[in-house]
C-alpha positions as CSV (number, residue, x, y, z in Angstrom):
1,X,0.0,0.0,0.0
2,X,1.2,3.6,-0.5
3,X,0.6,6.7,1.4
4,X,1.5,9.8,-0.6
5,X,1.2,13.8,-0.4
6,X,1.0,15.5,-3.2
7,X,1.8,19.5,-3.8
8,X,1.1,20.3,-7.8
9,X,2.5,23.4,-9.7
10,X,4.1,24.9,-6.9
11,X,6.3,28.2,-7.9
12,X,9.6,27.8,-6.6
13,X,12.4,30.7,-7.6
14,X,16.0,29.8,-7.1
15,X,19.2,32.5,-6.1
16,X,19.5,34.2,-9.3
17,X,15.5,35.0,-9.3
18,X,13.7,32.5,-11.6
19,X,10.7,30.9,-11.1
20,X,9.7,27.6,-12.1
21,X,7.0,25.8,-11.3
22,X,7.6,22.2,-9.5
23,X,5.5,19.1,-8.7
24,X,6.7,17.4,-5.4
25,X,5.5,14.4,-4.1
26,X,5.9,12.8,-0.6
27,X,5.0,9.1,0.7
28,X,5.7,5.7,1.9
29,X,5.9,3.1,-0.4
30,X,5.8,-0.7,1.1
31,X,9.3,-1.5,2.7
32,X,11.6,1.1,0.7
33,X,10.4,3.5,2.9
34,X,10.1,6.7,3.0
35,X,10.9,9.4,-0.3
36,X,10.1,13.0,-1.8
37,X,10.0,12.9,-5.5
38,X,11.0,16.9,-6.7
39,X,9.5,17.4,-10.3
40,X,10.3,20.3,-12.8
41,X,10.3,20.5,-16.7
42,X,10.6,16.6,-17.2
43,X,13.4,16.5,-14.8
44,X,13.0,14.9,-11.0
45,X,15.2,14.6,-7.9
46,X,14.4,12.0,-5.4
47,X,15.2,12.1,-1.8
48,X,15.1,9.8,1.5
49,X,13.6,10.1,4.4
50,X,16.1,12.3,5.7
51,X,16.3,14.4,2.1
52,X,19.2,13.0,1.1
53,X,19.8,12.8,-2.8
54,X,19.2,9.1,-4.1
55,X,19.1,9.9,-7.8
56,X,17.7,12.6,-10.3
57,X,18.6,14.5,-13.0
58,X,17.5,18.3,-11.6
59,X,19.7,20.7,-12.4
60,X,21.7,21.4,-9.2
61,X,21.1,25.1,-8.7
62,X,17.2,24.2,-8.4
63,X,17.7,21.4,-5.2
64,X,18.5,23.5,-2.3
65,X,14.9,26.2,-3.2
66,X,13.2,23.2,-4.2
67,X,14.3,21.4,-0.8
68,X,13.3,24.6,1.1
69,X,9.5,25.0,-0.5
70,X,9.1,21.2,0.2
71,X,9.6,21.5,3.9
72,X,7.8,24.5,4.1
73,X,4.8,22.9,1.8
74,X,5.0,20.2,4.3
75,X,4.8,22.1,7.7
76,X,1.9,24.3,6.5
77,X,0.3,20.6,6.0
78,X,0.9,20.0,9.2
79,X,-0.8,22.9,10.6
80,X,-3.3,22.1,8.5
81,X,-4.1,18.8,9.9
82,X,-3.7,20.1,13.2
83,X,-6.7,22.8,13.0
């Protein structure tokens, strides 16, 4: 069974100032675990349960603001469920 979260067409801008919009998409999935899958522009980065990097091709300047929006995308989830 899986248990996923999923955020869709999320603008995310990185240092130099552009925006791109991103797909992420948290879960569980039987006994690999835990993972965040990080989707922009037909390229994905996918993390552990810790968010380290496990593989993708997303260009590197685009990990640590895509990274950032995730946790923050998740913590407002949170909140959410909590109210």
């Amino acid at each position: 069974m899986t248990d996923r979260t999923t955020f869709t067409g999320i603008p995310v801008t990185n240092s130099e100032g552009v925006e791109k919009y991103f797909d992420f998409e948290v879960g569980k999935e039987g006994e690999s675990g835990q993972y965040a899958r990080i989707t922009m522009d037909g390229c994905q980065l996918i993390l552990d349960e810790d968010l380290a990097y496990i593989k993708g091709d997303l260009p590197e300047q685009w990990h640590k603001p895509a990274i950032s929006k995730l946790l923050f995308l998740l913590e407002v989830d949170r909140n959410m469920d909590d109210n």
